[in-house]
N, CA, C and O of each residue as an XYZ file, in Angstrom:
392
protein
N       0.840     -1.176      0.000
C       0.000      0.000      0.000
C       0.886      1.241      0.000
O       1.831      1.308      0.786
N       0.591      2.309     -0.926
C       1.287      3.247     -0.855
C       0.963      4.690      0.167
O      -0.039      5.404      0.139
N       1.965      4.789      0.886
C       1.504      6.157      1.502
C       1.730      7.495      0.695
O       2.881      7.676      0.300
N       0.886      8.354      0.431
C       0.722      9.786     -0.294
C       1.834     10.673      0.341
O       1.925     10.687      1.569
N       2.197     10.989      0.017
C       3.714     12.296      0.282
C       3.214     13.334     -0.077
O       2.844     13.278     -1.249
N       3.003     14.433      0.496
C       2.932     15.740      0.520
C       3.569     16.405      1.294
O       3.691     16.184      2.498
N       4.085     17.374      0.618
C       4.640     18.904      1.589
C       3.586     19.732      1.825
O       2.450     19.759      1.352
N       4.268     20.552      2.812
C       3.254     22.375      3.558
C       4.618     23.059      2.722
O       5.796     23.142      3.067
N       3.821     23.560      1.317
C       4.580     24.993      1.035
C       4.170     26.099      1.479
O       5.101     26.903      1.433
N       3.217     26.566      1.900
C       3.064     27.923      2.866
C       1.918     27.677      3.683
O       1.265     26.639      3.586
N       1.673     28.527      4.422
C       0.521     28.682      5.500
C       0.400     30.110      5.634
O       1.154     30.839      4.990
N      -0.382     30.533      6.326
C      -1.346     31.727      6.790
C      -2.336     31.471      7.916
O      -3.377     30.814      7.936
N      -1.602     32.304      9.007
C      -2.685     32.189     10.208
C      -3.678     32.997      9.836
O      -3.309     34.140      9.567
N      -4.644     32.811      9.749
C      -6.095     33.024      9.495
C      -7.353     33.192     10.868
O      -8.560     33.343     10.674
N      -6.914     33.143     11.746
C      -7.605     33.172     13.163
C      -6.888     32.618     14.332
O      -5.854     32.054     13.974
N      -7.091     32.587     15.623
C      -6.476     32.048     16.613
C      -6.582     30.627     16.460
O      -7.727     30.181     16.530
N      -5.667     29.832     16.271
C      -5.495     28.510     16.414
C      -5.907     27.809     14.931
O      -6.058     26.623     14.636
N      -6.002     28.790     14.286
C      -6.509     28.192     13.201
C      -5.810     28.823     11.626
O      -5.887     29.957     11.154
N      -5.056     27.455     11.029
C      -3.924     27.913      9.989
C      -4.838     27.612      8.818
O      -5.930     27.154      9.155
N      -4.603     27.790      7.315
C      -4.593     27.656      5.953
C      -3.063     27.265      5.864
O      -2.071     27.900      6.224
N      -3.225     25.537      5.042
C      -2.230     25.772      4.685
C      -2.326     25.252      3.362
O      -3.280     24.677      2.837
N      -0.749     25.648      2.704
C      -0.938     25.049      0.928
C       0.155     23.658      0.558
O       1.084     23.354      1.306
N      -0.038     23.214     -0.211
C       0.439     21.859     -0.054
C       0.850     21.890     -1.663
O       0.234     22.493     -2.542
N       2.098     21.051     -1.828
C       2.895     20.803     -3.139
C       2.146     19.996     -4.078
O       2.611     19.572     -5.136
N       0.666     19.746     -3.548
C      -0.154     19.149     -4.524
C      -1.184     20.393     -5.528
O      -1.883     20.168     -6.516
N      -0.950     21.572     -4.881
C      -2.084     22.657     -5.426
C      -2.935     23.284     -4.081
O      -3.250     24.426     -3.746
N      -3.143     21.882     -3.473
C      -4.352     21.968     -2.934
C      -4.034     22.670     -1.284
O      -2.993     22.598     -0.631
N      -5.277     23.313     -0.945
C      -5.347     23.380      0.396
C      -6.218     23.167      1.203
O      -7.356     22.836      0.870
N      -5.681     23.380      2.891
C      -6.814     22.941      3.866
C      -6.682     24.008      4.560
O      -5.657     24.683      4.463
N      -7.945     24.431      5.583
C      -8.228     25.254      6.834
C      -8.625     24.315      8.010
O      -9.577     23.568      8.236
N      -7.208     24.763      8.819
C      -7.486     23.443      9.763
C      -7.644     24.702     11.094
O      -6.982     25.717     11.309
N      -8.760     24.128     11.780
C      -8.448     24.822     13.264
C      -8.193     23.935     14.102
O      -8.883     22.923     14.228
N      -6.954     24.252     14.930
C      -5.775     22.918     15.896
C      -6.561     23.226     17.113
O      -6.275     22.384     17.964
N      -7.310     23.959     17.494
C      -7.981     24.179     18.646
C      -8.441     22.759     19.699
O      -8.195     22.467     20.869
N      -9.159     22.160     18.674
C      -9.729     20.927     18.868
C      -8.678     19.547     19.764
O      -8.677     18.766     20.716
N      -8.090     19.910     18.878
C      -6.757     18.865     19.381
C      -5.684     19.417     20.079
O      -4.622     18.841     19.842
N      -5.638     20.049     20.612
C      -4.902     21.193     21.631
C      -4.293     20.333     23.263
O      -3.942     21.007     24.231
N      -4.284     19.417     23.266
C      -3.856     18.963     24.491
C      -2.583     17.928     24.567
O      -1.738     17.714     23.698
N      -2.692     17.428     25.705
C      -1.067     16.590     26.302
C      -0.357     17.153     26.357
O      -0.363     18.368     26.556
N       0.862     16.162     26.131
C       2.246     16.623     26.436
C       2.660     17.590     25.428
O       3.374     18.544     25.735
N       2.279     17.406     24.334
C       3.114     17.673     23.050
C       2.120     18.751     22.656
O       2.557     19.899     22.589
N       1.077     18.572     22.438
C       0.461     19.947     21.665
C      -0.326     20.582     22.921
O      -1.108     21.428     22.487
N      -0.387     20.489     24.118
C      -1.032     21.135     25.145
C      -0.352     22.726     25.148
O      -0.930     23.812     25.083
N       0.509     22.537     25.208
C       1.108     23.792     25.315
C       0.946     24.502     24.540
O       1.175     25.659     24.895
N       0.432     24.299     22.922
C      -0.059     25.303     22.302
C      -1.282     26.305     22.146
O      -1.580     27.233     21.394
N      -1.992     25.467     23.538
C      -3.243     26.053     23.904
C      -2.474     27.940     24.155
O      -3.218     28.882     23.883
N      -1.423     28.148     24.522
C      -0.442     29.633     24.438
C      -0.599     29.881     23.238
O      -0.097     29.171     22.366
N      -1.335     30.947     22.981
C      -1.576     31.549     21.287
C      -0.537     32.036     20.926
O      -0.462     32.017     19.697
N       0.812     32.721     21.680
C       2.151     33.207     21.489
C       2.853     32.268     21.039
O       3.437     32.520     19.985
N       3.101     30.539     21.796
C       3.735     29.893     21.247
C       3.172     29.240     20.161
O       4.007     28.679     19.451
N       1.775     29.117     19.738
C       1.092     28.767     18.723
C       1.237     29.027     17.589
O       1.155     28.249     16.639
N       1.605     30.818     17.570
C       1.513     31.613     16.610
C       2.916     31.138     16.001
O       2.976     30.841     14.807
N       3.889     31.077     16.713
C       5.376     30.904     16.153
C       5.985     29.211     15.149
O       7.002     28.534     14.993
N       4.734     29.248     14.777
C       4.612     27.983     13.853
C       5.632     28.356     12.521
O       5.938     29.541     12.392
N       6.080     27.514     11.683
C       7.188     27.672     10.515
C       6.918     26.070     10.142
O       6.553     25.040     10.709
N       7.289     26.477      8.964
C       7.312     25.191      7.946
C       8.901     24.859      8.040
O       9.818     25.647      7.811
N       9.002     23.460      8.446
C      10.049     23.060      8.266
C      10.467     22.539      6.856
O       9.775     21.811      6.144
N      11.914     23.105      6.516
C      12.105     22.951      5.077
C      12.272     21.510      4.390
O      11.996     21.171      3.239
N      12.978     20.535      5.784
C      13.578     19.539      5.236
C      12.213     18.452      4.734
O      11.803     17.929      3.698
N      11.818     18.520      6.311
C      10.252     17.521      5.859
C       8.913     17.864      5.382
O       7.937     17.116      5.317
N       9.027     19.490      4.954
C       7.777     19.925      4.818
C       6.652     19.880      5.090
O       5.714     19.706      4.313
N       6.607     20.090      6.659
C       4.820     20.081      7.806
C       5.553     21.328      8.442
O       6.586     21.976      8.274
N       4.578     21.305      9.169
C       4.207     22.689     10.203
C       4.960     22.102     11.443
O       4.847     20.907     11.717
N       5.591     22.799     12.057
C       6.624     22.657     13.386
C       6.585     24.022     14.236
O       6.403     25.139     13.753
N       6.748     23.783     15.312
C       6.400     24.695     16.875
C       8.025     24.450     17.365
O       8.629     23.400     17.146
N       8.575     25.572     18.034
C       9.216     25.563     18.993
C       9.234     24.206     19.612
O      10.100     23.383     19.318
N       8.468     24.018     20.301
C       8.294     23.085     21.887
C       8.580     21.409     21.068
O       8.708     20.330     21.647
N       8.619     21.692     19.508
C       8.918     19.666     18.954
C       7.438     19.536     18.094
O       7.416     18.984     16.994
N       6.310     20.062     18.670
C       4.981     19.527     17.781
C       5.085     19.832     16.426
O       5.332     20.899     15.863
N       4.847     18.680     15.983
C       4.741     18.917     14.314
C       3.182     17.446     14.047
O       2.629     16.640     14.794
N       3.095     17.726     12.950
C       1.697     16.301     12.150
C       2.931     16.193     10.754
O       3.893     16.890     10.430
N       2.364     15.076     10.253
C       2.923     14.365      9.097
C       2.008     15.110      8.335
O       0.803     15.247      8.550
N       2.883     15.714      7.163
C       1.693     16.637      6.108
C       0.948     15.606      5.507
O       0.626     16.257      4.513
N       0.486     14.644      5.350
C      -0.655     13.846      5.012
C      -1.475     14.218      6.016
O      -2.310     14.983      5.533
N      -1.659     14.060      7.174
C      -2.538     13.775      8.043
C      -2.883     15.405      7.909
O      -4.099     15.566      7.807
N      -2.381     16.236      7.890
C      -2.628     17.725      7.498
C      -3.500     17.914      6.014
O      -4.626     18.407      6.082
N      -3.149     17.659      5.180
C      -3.406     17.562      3.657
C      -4.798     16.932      3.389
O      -5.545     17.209      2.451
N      -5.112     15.597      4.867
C      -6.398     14.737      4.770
C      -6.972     15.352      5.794
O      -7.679     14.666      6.533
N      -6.833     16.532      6.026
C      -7.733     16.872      7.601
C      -8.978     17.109      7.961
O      -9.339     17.639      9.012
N      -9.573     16.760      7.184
C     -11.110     16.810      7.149
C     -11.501     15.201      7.892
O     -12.121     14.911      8.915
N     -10.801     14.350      6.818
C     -11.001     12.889      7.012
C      -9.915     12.661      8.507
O     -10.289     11.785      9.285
N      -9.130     13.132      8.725
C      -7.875     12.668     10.001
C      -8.509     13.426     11.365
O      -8.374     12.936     12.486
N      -9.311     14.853     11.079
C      -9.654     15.013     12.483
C     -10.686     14.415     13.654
O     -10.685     14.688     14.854
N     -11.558     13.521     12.924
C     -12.652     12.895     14.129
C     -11.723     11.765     14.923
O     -12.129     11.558     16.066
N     -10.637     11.050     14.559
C      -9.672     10.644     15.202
C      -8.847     10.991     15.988
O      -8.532     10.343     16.986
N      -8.181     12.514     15.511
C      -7.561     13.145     16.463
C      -8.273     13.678     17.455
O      -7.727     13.644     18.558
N      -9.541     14.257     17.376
C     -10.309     14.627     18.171
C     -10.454     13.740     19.694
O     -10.431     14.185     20.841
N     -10.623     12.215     19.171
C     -10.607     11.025     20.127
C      -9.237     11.413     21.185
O      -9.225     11.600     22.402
N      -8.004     11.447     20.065
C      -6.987     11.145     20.959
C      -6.996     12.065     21.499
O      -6.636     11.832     22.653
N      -7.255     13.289     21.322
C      -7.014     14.591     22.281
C      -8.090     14.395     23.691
O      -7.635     14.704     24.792
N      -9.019     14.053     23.619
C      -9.809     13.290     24.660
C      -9.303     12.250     26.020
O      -9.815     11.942     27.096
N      -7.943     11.900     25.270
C      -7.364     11.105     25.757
C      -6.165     11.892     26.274
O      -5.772     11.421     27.341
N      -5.634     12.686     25.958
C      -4.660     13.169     26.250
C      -5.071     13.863     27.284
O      -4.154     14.003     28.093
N      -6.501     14.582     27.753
C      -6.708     15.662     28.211
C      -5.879     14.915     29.841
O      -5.440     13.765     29.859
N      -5.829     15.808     30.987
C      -5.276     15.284     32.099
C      -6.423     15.061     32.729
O      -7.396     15.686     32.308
N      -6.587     14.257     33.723
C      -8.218     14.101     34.542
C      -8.172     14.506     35.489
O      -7.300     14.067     36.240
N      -9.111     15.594     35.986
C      -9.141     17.035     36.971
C      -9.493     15.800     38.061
O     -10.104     14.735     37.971
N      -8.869     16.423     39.008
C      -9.117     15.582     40.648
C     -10.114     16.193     41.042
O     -10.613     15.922     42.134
């Protein structure tokens, strides 16, 4: 089975937590990360400062944060179809209030 390869050639923050980005296929998506905003790894971007400081990394072409968070630009590129999953795991990630 083949996996689809795509790059993030640009983005545009477009609202709080929420990017446009364009992809080496033509095509683009409007993803809002809001949703999936938790744990270890993307919790911290619930900080709209460190959120905002998003950059396309050149070598692998996805979206990368300071703090290590990045997605595989497929799962970016399919995000319509990839977020009711992530949604789950972020559910899972959340911490459970005492």
């Amino acid at each position: 089975m083949k996996h689809p390869i795509y790059r993030v050639r640009s983005f545009e923050i477009v609202s709080a937590y929420t990017l446009r980005a364009g992809f080496d296929d033509g095509t683009e998506q409007t993803i809002n990360f809001r949703p999936i905003l938790a744990g270890e790894l993307f919790g911290p971007l619930r900080d709209l400062a460190l959120f905002n400081q998003v950059r396309i990394d050149s070598e692998v072409g996805t979206l990368v944060w300071p703090n290590g968070a990045d997605f595989d630009p497929a799962t970016l590129h399919d995000w319509p179809a990839q977020e009711p999953a992530l949604r789950e795991l972020a559910r899972r990630w959340e911490p459970v209030e005492a």
